[in-house]
Structure formats: C-alpha cells, structure tokens
C-alpha positions as CSV (number, residue, x, y, z in Angstrom):
1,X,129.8,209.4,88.8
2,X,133.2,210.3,87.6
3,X,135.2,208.3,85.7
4,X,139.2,207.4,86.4
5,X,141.6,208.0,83.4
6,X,142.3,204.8,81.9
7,X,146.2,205.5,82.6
8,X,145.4,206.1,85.8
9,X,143.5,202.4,86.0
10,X,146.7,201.2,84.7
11,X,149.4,202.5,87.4
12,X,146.9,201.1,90.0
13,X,146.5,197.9,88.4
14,X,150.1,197.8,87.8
15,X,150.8,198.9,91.4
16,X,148.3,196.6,92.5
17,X,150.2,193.5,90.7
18,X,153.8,195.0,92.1
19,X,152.0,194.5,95.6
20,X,150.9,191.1,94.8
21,X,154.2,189.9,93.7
22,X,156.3,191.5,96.9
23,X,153.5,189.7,98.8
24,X,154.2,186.1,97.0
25,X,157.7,186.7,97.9
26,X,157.8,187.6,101.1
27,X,158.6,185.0,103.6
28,X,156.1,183.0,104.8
29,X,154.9,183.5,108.6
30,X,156.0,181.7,111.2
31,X,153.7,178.9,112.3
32,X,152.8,178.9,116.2
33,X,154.0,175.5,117.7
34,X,151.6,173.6,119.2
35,X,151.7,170.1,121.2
36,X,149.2,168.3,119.0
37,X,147.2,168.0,115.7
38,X,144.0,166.2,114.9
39,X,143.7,167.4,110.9
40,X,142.3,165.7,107.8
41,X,139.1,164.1,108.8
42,X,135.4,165.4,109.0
43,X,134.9,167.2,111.9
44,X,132.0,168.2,114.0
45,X,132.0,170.4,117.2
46,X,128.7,170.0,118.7
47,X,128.9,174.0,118.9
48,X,125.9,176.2,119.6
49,X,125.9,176.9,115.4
50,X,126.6,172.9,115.0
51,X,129.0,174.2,112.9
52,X,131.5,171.3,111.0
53,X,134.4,171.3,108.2
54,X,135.3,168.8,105.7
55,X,138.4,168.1,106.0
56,X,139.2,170.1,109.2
57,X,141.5,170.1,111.9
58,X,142.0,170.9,115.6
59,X,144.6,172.3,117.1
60,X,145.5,171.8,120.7
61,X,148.2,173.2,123.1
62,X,149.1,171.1,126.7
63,X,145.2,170.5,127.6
64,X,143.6,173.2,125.9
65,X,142.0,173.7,122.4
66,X,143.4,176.4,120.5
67,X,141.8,176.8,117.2
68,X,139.1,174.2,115.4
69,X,138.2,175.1,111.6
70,X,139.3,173.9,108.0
71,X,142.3,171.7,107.4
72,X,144.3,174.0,105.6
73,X,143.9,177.3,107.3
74,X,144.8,175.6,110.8
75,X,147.6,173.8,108.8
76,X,148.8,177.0,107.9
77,X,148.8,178.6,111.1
78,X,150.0,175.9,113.4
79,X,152.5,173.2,113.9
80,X,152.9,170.7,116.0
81,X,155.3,168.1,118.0
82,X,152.6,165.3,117.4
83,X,149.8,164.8,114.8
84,X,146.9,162.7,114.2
85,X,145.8,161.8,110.5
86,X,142.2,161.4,110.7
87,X,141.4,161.2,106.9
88,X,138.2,159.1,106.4
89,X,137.3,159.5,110.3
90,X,135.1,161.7,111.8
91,X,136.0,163.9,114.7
92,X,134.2,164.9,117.2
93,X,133.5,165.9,120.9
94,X,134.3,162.5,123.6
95,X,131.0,160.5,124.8
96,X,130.2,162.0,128.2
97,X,128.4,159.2,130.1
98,X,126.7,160.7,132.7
99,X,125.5,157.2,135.0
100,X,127.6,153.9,135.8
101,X,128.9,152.1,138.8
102,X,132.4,151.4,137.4
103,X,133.0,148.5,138.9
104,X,130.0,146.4,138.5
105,X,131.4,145.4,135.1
106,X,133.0,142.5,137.3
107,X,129.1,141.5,137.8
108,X,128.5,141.4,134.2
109,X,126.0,139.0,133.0
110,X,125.8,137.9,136.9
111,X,121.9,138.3,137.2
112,X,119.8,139.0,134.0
113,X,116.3,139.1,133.0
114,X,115.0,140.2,136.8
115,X,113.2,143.5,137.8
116,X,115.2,145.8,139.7
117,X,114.2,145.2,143.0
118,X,114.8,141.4,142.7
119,X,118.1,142.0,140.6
120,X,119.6,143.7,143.8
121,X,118.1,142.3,146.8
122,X,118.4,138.9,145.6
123,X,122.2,138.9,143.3
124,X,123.9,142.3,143.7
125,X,123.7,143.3,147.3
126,X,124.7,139.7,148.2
127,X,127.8,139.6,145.7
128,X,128.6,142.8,146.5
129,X,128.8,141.6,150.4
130,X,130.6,139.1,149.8
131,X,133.5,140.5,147.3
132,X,133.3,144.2,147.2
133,X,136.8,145.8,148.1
134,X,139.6,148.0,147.5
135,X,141.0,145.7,145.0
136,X,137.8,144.7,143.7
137,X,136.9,148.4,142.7
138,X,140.6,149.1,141.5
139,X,140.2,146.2,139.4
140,X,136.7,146.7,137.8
141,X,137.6,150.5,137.5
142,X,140.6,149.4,135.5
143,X,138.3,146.9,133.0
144,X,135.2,150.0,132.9
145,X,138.1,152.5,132.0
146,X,139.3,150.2,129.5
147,X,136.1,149.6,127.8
148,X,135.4,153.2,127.8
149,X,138.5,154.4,126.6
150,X,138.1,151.5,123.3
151,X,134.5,153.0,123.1
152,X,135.5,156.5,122.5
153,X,133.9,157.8,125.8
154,X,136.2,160.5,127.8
155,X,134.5,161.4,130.7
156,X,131.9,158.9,133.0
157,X,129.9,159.9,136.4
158,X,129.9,157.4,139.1
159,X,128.0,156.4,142.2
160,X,130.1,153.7,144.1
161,X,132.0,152.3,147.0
162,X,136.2,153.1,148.0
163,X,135.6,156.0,145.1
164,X,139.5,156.9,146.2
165,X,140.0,153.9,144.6
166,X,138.0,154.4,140.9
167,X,139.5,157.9,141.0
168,X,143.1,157.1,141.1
169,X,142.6,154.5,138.4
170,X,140.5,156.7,136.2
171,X,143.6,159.0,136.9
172,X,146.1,157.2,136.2
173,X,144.2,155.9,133.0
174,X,144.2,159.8,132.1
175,X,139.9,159.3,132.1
176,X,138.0,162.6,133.1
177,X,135.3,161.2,135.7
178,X,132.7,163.1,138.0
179,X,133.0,160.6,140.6
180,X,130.3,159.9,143.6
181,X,131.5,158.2,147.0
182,X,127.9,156.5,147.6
183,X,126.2,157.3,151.1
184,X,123.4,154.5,151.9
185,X,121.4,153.6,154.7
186,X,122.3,149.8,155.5
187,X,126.4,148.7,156.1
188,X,128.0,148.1,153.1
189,X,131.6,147.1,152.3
190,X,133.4,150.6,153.1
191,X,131.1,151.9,155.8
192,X,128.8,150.7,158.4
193,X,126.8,154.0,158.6
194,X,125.5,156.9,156.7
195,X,127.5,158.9,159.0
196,X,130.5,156.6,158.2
197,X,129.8,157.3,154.1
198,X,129.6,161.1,154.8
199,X,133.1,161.2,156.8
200,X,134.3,158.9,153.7
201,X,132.4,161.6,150.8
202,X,134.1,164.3,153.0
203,X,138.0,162.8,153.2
204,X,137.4,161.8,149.2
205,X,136.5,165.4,148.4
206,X,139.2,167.5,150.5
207,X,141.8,165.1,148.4
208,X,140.4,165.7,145.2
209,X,139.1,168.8,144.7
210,X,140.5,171.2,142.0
211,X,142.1,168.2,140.2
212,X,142.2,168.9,136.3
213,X,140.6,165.5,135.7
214,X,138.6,163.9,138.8
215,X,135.5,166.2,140.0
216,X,134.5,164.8,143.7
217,X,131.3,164.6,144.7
218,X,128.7,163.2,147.2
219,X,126.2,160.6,146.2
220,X,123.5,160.2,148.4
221,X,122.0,156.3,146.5
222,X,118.4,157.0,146.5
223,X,115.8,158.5,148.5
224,X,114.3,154.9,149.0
225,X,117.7,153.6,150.7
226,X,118.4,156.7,153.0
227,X,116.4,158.5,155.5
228,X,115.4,162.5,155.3
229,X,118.8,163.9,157.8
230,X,120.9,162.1,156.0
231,X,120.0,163.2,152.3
232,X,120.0,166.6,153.7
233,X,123.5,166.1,155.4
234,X,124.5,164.9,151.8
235,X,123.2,168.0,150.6
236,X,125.0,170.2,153.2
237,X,128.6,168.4,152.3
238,X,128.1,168.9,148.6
239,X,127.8,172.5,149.5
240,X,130.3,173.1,151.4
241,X,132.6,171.7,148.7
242,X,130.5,174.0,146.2
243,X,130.2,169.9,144.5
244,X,127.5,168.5,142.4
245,X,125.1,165.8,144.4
246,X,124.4,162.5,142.0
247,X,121.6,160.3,143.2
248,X,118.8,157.8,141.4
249,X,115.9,159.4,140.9
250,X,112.3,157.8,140.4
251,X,113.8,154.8,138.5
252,X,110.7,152.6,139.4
253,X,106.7,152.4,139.5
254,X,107.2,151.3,142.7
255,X,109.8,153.9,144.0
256,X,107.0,156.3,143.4
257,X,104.2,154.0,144.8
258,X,106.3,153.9,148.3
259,X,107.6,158.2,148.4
260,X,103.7,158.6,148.1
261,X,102.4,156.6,150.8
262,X,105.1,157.2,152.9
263,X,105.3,161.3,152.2
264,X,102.4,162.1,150.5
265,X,104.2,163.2,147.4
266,X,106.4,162.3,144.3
267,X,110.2,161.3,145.1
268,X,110.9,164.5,143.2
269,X,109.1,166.7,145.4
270,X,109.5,164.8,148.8
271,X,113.6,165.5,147.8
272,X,112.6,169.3,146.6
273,X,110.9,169.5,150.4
274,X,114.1,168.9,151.9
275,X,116.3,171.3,149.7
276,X,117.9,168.4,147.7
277,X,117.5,170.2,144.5
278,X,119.1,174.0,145.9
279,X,122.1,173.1,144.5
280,X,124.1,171.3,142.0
281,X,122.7,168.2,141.0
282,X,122.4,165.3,138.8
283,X,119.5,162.9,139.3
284,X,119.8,159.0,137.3
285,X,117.3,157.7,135.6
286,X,114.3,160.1,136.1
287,X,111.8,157.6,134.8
288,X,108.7,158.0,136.5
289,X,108.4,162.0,136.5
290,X,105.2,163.5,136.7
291,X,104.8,167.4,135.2
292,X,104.9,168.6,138.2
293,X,108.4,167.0,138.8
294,X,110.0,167.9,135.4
295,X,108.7,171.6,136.4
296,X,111.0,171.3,139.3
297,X,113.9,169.7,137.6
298,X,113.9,172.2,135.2
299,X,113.2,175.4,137.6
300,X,116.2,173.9,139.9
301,X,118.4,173.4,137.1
302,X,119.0,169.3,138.2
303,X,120.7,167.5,135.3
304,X,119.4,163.9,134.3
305,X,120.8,161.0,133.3
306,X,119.0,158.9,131.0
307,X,119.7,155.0,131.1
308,X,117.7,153.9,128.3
309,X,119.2,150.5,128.2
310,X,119.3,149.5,131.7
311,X,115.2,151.3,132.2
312,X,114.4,149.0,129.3
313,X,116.3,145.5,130.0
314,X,115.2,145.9,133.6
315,X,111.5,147.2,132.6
316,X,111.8,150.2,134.5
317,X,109.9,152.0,131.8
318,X,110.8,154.9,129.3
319,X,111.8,158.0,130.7
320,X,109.8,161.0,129.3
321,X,112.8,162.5,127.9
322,X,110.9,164.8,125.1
323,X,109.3,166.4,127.7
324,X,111.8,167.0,130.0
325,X,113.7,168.6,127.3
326,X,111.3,170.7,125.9
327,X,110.6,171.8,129.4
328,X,114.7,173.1,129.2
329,X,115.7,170.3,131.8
330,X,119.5,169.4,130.6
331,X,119.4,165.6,129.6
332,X,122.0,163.5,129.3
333,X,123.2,159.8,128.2
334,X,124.3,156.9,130.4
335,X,124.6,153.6,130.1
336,X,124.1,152.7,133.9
337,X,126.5,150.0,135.3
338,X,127.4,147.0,133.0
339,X,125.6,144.7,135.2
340,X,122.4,146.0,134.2
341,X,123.1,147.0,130.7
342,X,125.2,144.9,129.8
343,X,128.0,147.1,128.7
344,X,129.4,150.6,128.8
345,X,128.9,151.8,124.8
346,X,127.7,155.0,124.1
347,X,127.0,154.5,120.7
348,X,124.5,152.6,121.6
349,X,122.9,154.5,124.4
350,X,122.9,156.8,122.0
351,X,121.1,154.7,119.0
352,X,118.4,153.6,122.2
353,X,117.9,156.5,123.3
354,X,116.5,157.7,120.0
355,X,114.5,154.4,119.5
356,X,113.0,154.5,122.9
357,X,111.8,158.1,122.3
358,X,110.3,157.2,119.1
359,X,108.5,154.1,120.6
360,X,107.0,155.5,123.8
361,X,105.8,158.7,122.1
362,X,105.0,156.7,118.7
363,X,106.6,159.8,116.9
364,X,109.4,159.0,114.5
365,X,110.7,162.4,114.5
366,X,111.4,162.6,118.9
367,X,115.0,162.4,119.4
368,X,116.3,162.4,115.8
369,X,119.8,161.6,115.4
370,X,121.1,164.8,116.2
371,X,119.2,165.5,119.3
372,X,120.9,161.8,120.4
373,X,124.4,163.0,119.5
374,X,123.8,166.7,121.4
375,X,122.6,164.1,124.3
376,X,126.0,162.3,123.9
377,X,128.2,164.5,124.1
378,X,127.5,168.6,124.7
379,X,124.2,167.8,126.5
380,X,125.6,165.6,128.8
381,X,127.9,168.1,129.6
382,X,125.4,170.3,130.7
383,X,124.0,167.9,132.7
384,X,127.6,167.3,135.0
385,X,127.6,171.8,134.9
386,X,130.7,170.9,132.5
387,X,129.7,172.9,129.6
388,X,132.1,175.5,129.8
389,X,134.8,173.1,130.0
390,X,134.0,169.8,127.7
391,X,130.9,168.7,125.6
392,X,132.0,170.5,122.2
393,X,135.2,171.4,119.8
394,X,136.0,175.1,120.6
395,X,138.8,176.9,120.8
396,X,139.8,177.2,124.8
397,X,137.3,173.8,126.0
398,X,139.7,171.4,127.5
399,X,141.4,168.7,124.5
400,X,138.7,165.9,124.8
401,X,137.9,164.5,121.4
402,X,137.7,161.3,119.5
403,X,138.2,160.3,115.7
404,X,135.8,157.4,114.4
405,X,136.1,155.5,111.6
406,X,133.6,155.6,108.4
407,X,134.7,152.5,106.5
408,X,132.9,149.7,107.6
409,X,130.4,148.4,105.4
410,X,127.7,148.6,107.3
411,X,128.5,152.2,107.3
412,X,128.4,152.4,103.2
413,X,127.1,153.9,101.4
414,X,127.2,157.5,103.6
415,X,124.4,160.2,102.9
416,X,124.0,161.5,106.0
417,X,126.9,161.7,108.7
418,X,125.4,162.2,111.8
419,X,122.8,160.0,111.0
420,X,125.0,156.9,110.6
421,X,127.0,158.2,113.9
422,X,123.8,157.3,115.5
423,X,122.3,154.8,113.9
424,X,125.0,152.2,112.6
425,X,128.3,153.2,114.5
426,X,129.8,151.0,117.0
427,X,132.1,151.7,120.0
428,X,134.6,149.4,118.0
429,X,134.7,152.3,115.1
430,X,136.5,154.3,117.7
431,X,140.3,154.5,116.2
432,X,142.0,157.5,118.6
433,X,141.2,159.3,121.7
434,X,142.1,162.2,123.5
435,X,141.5,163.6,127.6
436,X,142.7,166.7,128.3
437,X,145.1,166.6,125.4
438,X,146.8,163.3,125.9
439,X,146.7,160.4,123.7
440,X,145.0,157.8,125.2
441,X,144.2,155.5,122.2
442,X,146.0,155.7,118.9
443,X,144.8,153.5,116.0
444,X,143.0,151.4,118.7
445,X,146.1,150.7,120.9
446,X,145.3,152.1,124.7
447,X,148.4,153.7,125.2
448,X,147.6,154.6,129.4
449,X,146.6,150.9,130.1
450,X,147.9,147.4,130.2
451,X,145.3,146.1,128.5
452,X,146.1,141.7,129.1
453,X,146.6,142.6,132.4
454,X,143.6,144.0,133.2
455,X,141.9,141.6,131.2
456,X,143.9,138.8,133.5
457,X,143.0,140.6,136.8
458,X,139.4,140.8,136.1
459,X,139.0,137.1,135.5
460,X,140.9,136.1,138.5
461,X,137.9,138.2,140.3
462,X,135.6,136.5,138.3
463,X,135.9,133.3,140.3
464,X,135.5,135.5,143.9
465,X,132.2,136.4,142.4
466,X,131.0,133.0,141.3
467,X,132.0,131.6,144.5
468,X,129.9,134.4,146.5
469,X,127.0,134.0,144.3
470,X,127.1,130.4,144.9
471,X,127.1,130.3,148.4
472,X,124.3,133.3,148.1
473,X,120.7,131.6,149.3
C-alpha cells in the first residue's frame, strides 16, 4: 500500500482545518417553526424498537408529531411558539383506556361489594331508570373527562346512553374517545326498543364520522341482553359505517353457563355463528374464554379490553390475558365504569393488571412491567384499530402524550424507570397533557375544563341519585 508524501498529509490536513473553520463560521441554519415542544425530560415512545432518550424532546406541528429523539438535536432543528419543560418528568404515549361507561362515575360508590348480576338488577338499572338523562350524561361525561384528563389518560372507549351527549363533552374537553351508542333489549332512558337504539347508533354515527377526535360506533351491550337479529343488525350498521362494534364479552361464569344451555356453545362462538366477529371489533372483559374462543378472537382479529379491577372487585374472575396474547389477540387496558371500579386511573389498571397475571398464573414473570405499559398505551391502541394513529411517540402519530413526574418519594430511589411507571406511579404524578396537539393540562391546571363547576354539577346530581336509590325496592 502506497504511502502519501508527508507534505501532501499536510495541505489536506491544513485544507481540512480551512474547511472546518469556514464551516464554524458559517451561519447557523434556520430552525423549522413548529407549534409546540415537549423537550428536557426522559422520554419513551412505546415504538416497535421501545426505543427512549434521556433527555429528549418531541416536536409537534398543529396535531401531528414531527420528529421525537434527543434533546439537543430536536433543539437544534426546531422552534416553537409554545414549549413544555419536562426536566425530571417522563414522557410518554397517553393512557388509552379501552372500557368505561363515562357517566356512571355519578354512581360511584352507589352499590359495592355485590356480584354483577345483583350490582345491576338490583342498584344500577333502577338508578339508572330513575335519573339517566341528557343532562345526567353531559354531566357525568364532564366529571369522567376530568378525572381522565388529571390521570394522564387521552383517549377512553364507551358503551352508554345519549352518546351525542358524551361526545360533545369529550369534544369540547379536547378528549379523543371511541364512543358506543349502547343498543339493548329492555327500554331504557333514550330508547324503548332495540330498533329505537339502532335508529339512535345510526343518527350518532352519520354526525360524527370522520371527526379528528370522536370515532362513532355501535355497541350492541351483551349477547345476554339482546336477541340474535338484533346483534346481527348491530353488526350490519357498524359496517355500513366501515365502524368498530364494542360489546361485553363472557364477563361472567354464568354468562357462559346460560349461551351454553341456551345455544349449545360458548358466547364467543354463539356471536362468531352470527358473523359478529367479520368485522371490526372490540369485545370488554373477555373473562371466561375457552381455547377455542381466544383461537377465534385472535383469527378475527377482535380487540379486548381487560378490566382487571372491576373482574376482580366484582369476582368476575381473571381474564386469561397471557394466553390471549401469546395467541397474537391485541389486549388492551380498561378500567370499566367508576361504579364498578371505583375510578378511572390507568396507572393502576395498569399495576393490576400485572398483579392479577402474576396471581392467576402463579408466575412472577406474566405481564412484567413492560408488557403492562405496551397494554396501556400502544397495545390498547391496537385493540380500538388506532395504531396507526396513537399508542406510541413517532414522528407523523397524532400529538397525544403526557409528561409524569419522578419526584415523589415513594418513587425514590429510581433504578428502573418503567418499572416504577408501573408499579409506584399514580394518576396524581400526571403534570401535562396533550390530545391531538393541544394542551389540555399544564402543570396540573385543566386548561379545557371548569373544573369547580363540574365538581358543583356533579354533586347537585348526586342528590337525584340518592333520592332514586331510596325510593328503589
């Protein structure tokens, strides 16, 4: 190998520091305005790589995400009209809860320690008789979104009754929901008939669709509460709005007792029979699932929602959630409504959801910490068929992320981050979030919400519920 001249070594180093020093003192570029950034904390983005930078920054434009990575390279490529110093927080991807009834937080605490069956037929369907209206659902909405918004969740599927109503709060609230008008066999307080809940789904959908924050659907309740035509016409009007279909799935013992003797077969499979599952869905709960069944969740690609709390407070029993995601079935986290939980923090359906696995499968290593966070956040996602959109921190996902705090001392000393996400964090660590690139919360103010007033309005409904359960036999 031939050698270079040592003079010739010298005009290229020399050139080489000549280029150096015209570089240094060329102007710097010009940094690409953007609308907001999130810079300074630890961040994680629940990618496919899990990949995560310490400190590191976001950088978002109008609803998008633009670029995620390490503080100072976005800092150097981007400014902003509006930034968020998240220095000793973490940052991460919104709570996605995938299962709640909105405005049953007004029923909080109403009925406790009762099996499900008894906890409905005996308080909830009562109450809900008795109080259950437009204003009633704007106001419970209002409370729910609240909570969630303080709790760092950004998006919430619901099953419920005047869903206009818990969309245009969750709206104007600036909340991402995947909302459910609920179709049922018996009359309930905003339709007398199935056929009068499907006209409703239908009227709900045609105004919603292709919003940037509400995704409409149809939510037939359960396959114990409606009869075959008219889960099939539920399936038919989700279809024809190419919508997800949200119902409860095998939540009891019982539930499955009852499909079997009256069809012969699982709830899962009596619903498969009538083409339930050939299209988008998400089925709640998803307790009691036989091998069979999860084959057919996961072969129909049906997203579930796992309540840990609300199966275990109500002794519903421990959904086999190992399975179902070894099996490839996409599992997600919900807290179920806050009358059966008794609140709407996904820290801590996260933190049970972990412990529950761990406990029915007496294996300390089923859904470690960061198989509960994936479940949180990028798994529910998958679940809702909102991947592509929200779930995880990359560059083009809508703006939906939260910072958490780190300080506490509970939360001291810190070895392993995602670990005390998990396992010690609270919904009260939440300090700042963001939907679709709008500050909802900023250093734990809700910015999109008067918060007395809802607080006021909720216990003014408070006494209409009392009263109702006090004249319930």
């Amino acid at each position: 190998m031939s050698r270079r001249p040592a003079s010739v070594l010298l005009i290229l180093l020399l050139a080489g520091v000549s280029c150096a020093r015209e570089s240094a003192e060329a102007p710097a570029a010009a940094r690409q305005a953007v609308s907001l950034l999130v810079t300074g904390g630890d961040v994680l983005t629940l990618d496919a790589e899990r990949r995560a930078f310490s400190p590191g920054a976001i950088a978002v434009d109008g609803d998008r995400i633009v670029a995620v990575g390490p503080a100072d390279a976005i800092g150097a490529r981007f400014e902003a009209a509006e930034t968020i110093d998240a220095t000793g927080h973490v940052v991460m991807p919104g709570l996605i809860n995938t299962h709640t009834h909105a405005p049953m937080v007004l029923y909080r605490g109403l009925a406790d320690d009762l099996a499900l069956q008894a906890w409905l037929e005996r308080y909830i369907f009562p109450a809900e008789a008795k109080t259950v209206s437009p204003e009633f659902v704007r106001a419970g909405t209002r409370l729910a979104v609240l909570e969630m918004i303080r709790s760092g969740t950004t998006t919430f599927a619901d099953m419920y009754y005047f869903e206009e109503e818990i969309a245009a709060a969750t709206k104007q609230a600036g909340m991402r929901g995947v909302l459910g008008q609920t179709i049922i066999q018996f009359p309930v307080a905003d339709a007398k008939t199935p056929a009068d809940g499907l006209a409703r789904a239908a009227r709900f959908m045609e105004a919603w669709v292709g919003d940037d924050l509400i995704v409409p659907t149809v939510a037939p309740h359960s396959m114990y509460t409606l009869d075959a035509a008219s889960l099939e016409q539920s399936r038919a009007l989700a279809d024809r709005f190419g919508a997800p279909l949200i119902i409860h799935l095998a939540e009891t013992e019982s539930e499955v007792r009852d499909a079997e003797r009256a069809h012969g077969r699982s709830p899962t499979a009596w619903l498969e029979s009538l083409g339930l599952w050939r299209g988008r869905a998400l089925a709640a709960h998803a307790v009691w699932v036989s091998p069979d069944d999860i084959a057919t969740l996961a072969a129909r690609h049906v997203g579930v929602a796992h309540n840990p709390e609300s199966n275990m407070k109500l002794a519903s029993g421990a959904a086999p959630v190992v399975a179902m995601r070894a099996a490839g079935v996409a599992v997600g986290l919900g807290t179920d409504g806050a009358a059966s939980n008794n609140d709407l923090d996904m820290f801590e359906a996260m933190r049970q959801a972990s412990f529950l696995a761990k406990l029915s499968t007496r294996d300390p290593q089923a859904v470690g910490a960061g198989d509960a966070l994936a479940m949180g956040t990028i798994d529910g996602a998958r679940a809702l068929g909102l991947d592509a959109l929200i779930g995880s921190l990359e560059a083009g996902k809508r703006a939906d992320l939260i910072t958490v705090s780190m300080s506490q001392a509970r939360q001291t000393p810190r070895y392993n981050l995602v670990s005390h996400l998990v396992y010690v964090t609270r919904g009260d660590d939440v300090r700042d979030v963001v939907v679709n690139g709008r500050v909802l919360m900023r250093n734990r103010r809700v910015l999109t919400l008067d918060e007395a007033a809802v607080l006021d309005e909720a216990r003014a409904f408070a006494a209409r519920v009392r009263a109702a359960v006090t004249e319930t036999p």
